[in-house]
N, C-alpha and C positions, 0 to 999 in steps of 0.2 A: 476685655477678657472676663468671660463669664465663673465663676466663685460655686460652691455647693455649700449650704448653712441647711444642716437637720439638727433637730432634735430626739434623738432614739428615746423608744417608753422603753422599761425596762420591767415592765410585768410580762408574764407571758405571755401566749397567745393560742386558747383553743382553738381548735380545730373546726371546722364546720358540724362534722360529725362525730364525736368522738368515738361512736360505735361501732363506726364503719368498719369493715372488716376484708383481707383479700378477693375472698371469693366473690364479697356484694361488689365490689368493682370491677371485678374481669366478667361477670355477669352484664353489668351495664357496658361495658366495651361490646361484647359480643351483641347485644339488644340493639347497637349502633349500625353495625355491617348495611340493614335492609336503606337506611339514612344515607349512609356514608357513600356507598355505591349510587345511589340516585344521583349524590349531585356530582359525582365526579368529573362529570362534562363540566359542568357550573366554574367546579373550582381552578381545571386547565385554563377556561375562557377567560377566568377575570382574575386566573397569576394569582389567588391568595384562598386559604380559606373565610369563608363565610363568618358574618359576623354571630350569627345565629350557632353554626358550629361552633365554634370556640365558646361561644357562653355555654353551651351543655357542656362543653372537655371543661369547665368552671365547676357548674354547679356537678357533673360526677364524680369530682374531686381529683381528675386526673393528675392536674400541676402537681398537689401537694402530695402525691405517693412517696416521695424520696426527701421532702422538706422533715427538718429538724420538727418532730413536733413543740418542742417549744416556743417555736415560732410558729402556730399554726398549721403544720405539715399532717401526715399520718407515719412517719417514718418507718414504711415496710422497706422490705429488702429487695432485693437490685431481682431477683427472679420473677417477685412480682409485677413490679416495674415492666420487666421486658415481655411478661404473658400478656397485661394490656396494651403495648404500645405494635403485637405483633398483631393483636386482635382487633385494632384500630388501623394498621396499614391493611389489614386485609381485604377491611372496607374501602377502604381511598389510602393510596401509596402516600401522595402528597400530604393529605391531611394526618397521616401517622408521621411522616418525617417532620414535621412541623408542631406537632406534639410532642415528641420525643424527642427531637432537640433543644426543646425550649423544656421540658418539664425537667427532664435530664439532669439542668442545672443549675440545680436546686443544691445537689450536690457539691457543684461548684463555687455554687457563693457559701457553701458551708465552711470552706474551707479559708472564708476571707477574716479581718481583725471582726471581735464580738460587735464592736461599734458598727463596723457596715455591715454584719449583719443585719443585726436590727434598724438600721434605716432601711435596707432594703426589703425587707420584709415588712417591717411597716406595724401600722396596728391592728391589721386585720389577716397577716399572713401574704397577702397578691403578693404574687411574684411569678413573674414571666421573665426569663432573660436569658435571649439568645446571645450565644459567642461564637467569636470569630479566631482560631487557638494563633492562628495564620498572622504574625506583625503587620500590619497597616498602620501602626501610631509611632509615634518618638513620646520618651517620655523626659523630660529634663529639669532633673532634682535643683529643688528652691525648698526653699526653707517651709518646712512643715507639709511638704509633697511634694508635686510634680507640677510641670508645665505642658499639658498633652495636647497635641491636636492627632490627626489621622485620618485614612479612609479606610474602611472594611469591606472586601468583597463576599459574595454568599453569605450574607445573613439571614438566614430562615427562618424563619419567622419574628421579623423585626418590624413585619405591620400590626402583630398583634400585643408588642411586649410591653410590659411597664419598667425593663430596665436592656443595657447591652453590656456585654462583657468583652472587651477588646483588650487584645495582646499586641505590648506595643516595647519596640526598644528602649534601655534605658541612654541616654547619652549622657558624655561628657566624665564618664569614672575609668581611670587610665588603667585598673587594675581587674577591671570586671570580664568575663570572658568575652569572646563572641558572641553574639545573639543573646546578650544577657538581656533580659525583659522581664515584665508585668502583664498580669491581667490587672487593667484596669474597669472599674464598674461605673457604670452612666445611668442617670434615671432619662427616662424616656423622652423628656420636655429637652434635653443636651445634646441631642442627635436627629440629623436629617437623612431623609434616605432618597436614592436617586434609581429608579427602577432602569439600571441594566441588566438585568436575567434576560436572555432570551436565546434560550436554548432547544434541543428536541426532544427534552425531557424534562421531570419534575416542576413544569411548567406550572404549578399551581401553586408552588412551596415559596412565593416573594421571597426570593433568595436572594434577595440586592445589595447596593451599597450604602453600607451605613458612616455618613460623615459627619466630624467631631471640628467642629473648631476652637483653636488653641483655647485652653480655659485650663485654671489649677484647679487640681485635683489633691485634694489632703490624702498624708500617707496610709491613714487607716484603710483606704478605697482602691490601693494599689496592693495587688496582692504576686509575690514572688513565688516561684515554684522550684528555680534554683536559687542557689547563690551566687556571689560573683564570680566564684572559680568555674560556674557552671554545673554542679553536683545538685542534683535533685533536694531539694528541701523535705526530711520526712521523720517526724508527721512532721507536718502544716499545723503551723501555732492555731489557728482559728477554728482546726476540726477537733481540739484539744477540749474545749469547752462542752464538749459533745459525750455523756459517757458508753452510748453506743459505739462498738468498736467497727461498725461499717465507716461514719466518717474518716478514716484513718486510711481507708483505701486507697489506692493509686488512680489518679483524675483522668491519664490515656486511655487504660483498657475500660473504663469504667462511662467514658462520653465515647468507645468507639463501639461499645456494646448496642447504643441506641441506633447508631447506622445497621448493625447484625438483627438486632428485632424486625426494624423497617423491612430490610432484604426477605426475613422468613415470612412477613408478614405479605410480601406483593407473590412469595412461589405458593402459600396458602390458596390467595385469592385467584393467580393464575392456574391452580388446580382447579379452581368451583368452575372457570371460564372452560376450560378445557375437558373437562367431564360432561358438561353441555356439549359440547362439540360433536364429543365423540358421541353422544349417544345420539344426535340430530342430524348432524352431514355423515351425506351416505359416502360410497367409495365412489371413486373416479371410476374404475372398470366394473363390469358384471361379475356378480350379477348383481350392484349398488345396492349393498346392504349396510346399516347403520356401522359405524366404522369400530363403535364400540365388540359387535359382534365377531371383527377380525381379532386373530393373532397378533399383526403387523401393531394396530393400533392398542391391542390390550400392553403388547410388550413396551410400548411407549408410554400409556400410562404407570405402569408400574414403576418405570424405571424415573421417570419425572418424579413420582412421589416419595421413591427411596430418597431420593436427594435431596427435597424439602424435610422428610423426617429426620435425616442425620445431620442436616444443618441447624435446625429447630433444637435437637439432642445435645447434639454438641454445643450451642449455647446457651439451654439452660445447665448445662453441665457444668459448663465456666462460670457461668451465675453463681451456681452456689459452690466451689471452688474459688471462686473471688471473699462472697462472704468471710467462709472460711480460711479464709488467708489474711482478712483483716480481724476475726480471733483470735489467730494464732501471735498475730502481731503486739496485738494491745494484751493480750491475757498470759500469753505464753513466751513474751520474749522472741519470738521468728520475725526478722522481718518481714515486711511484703517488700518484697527484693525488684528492684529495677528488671531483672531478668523473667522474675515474676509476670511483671507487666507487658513483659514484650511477648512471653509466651500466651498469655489471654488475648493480648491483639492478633497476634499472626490465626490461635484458632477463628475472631469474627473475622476477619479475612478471608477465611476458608469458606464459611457460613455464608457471607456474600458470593462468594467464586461457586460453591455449587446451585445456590436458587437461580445464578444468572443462568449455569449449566442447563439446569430444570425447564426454566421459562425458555431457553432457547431452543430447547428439545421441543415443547408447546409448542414455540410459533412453528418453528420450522417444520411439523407433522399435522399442522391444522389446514394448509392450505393458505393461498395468496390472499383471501379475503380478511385473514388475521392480521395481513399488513396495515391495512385501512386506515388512514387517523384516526378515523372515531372508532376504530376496536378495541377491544379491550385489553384481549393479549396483548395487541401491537402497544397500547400505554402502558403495559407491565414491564416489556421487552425494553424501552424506551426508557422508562424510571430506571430498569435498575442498569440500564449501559453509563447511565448519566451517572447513579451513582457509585462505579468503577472507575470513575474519572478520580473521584473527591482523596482530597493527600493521603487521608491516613487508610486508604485502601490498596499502595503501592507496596506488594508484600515482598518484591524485591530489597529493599534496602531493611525491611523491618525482620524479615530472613536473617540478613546477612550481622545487624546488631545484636540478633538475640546469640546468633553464634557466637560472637566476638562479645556478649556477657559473659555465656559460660565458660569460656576459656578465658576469663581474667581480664580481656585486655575493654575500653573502654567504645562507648557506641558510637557510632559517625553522625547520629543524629539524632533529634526528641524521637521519633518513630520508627 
C-alpha cells in the first residue's frame, strides 16, 4: 500500500510573469485559432492534445489564470478565464475542453487544507489537475486519513496532468448522509490510466479511466464539500486563506462554467466554417448562385449567430454576477446561496442548449457534405452532441432543484 511523504515550502511563489495582464492573454488565445485548427485532424487521430500544444497553453500562462497567486497563479477573474478558454475552443473544441477542464481547477485545489495546497502547487506553481466530481473511489477513514483505492471514468485531460482530483465515498461512518464523499488529490506518479474513450465525439480530449489503487491518503489531501448530514460546507476552510473573495465562490456553477465556454467556444468556430459555406456553395436550383446571396440562407445565418451571441452574453453575464456574488458574500455578509448556484448552472445549461441549437441549424442548412467525418461542422455538431450527454448538463433535474431551493424545501441532488 502506497504512502504520499511531501514537504510543502512555504515562501511564496511568483508567477511567470508578474505583468501579465488580461488582455495580453486573450490576445495570445486568439494568436492560437490559425495553430489550433490546423491540427485538429492530428488531435481527433491520436485521442489527446499534442505535446507541443500544451507546452504553449504553459508558457501563455493559460493554467495559472484562476491559481491563487501566491502560489504562482495570476488570479484573474472567472470572465477572463471563460473569454480565453472560448477563444481557444474556437480553434480546436477538444483542445479548449482539455484546457479548461484541467485549468478550471485551480479553483478547485484552492479550496483544499493550506498543506495540500502547497504540495500541489509545488515550487514553482505546475499544476495541472483534472477531476472526476462523479464517485469512482471508496474512501475508509484510518487514523490520520483514508484508505482510497477507485476507478474514474472521463478524465480529460489526465495524459497531460501533474495531479487527479477524484470524488470518492466515505465508508464505514453510521451517521454521515448518503453519498457523503471527498475530493481526493493524487499526484500523477499514483495513478494509471486505461484509454476507454471511444466515442463519436470529443475524440481528441483522452477522456479515459483513471485508476488508483488502494493507498493512504492523509487527511489534509481529502477535501469535503459537505458534511455528514450532507449540507454543503461554506466557505470551504482552505479558500479562507485566500483574501480574494472569488475563492469563496461556489465549485458547481463555477467547474460547469468551463463546459458553457467550450460550448460558445465550438458555435464561434462553427460560425467561421459556415460563413465559408455560405459564401462558396452555390444553391442546389437555378439560377446556383452563391447561397450567401439568398434570403433563405442569409436568414439561417443570422439566426445561427443570434444564438451563439446570447449564449456567449449570457455567460459572461453569469461571470460576472458570479463574481459579484462572492463580494457580496465575503464583504457584505449575503451568502452565495446554494439556490445561487443552481441558478448559474441551469443559465450554462442554456448556453450549451442554444450553440447545439446554432451548430444544428449549420449542419442541417449546409448540405450533406457537412456530414463528412473529416468536416468540420460535422466535428462541431459531434463535440457538442457528446457534450449534452456529460451529468451536469441534464437540466431536467437541475430545473426541478432550483425550484424546490426557492420554495424552502431541500434539492434531490448535488446538480
Amino acid at each position: 500500500m502506497a504512502s504520499i511523504e511531501t514537504r510543502p515550502s512555504r515562501k511564496p511563489i511568483a508567477p511567470p510573469e508578474p505583468s501579465l495582464t488580461p488582455a495580453e492573454l486573450l490576445k495570445r488565445a486568439i494568436a492560437m485559432r490559425p495553430m489550433l485548427r490546423e491540427r485538429q485532424d492530428s488531435v481527433e487521430a491520436a485521442g489527446c492534445v499534442s505535446e507541443d500544444t500544451n507546452s504553449q497553453f504553459i508558457a501563455a500562462g493559460f493554467y495559472r489564470i484562476l491559481q491563487p497567486r501566491c502560489f504562482g497563479g495570476y488570479e484573474f477573474d472567472l470572465p477572463t478565464f471563460l473569454q480565453v478558454m472560448i477563444e481557444i475552443s474556437r480553434g480546436c473544441s477538444d483542445s479548449g475542453w482539455v484546457l479548461a477542464l484541467t485549468a478550471g481547477h485551480a479553483f478547485l485545489m484552492s479550496s483544499f487544507d493550506e498543506k495540500a495546497q502547497r504540495e500541489a502547487f509545488g515550487d514553482r506553481g505546475e499544476f495541472r489537475g483534472p477531476s472526476v466530481a462523479m464517485p469512482g473511489g471508496t474512501a475508509v477513514p484510518v487514523e490520520g486519513g483514508y484508505r482510497v483505492k477507485g476507478a474514474w471514468d472521463y478524465s480529460s485531460g489526465c495524459e497531460i496532468a501533474t495531479h487527479f482530483i477524484g470524488a470518492s465515498i466515505v465508508e464505514g461512518q453510521k451517521e454521515a448522509a448518503p453519498g457523503y464523499g471527498v475530493f481526493v488529490l493524487f499526484d500523477r506518479d499514483q495513478y494509471r490510466i486505461v484509454d476507454n474513450w471511444h466515442v463519436i465525439g470529443m475524440q481528441g480530449t483522452s477522456s479515459r479511466r483513471v485508476i488508483v489503487d488502494e493507498m493512504f491518503v492523509p487527511a489534509h489531501r481529502a477535501l469535503a464539500i459537505s458534511d455528514e448530514r450532507g449540507q454543503y460546507i461554506h466557505p470551504r476552510p482552505g479558500c479562507l486563506m485566500h483574501p480574494n473573495p472569488f475563492y469563496r465562490g461556489r465549485i458547481t456553477s463555477l467547474l460547469v462554467s468551463e463546459v458553457g465556454a467550450v460550448a460558445v467556444g465550438i458555435g464561434r468556430g462553427a460560425l467561421d466554417f459556415y460563413q465559408d459555406i455560405l459564401r462558396n456553395k452555390k444553391t442546389n436550383f437555378p439560377p446556383f448562385r452563391p447561397r450567401a446571396e439568398q434570403i433563405e440562407y442569409q436568414r439561417h445565418w443570422g439566426e445561427a449567430q443570434s444564438l451563439v451571441d446570447t449564449a456567449e452574453a449570457a455567460l459572461l453575464k453569469m461571470a460576472a454576477d458570479y463574481m459579484e456574488s462572492c463580494r457580496r458574500d465575503a464583504e457584505d455578509g449575503v451568502p452565495f446561496s446554494d439556490e445561487d448556484d443552481r441558478r448559474f448552472l441551469q443559465i450554462e445549461q442554456q448556453c450549451v442548449r442554444l450553440c447545439f441549437e446554432a451548430v444544428d441549424l449549420m449542419l442541417r442548412t449546409s448540405g450533406t457534405s457537412a456530414a463528412s467525418k473529416t468536416a468540420p461542422l460535422g466535428r462541431h455538431f459531434r463535440n457538442l452532441a457528446v457534450i449534452r450527454t456529460h451529468v451536469t448538463m441534464q437540466h431536467d433535474h437541475t430545473a426541478a432543484n432550483a425550484g424546490r431551493l426557492h420554495f424552502g424545501l431541500p434539492p434531490l441532488s448535488r446538480l
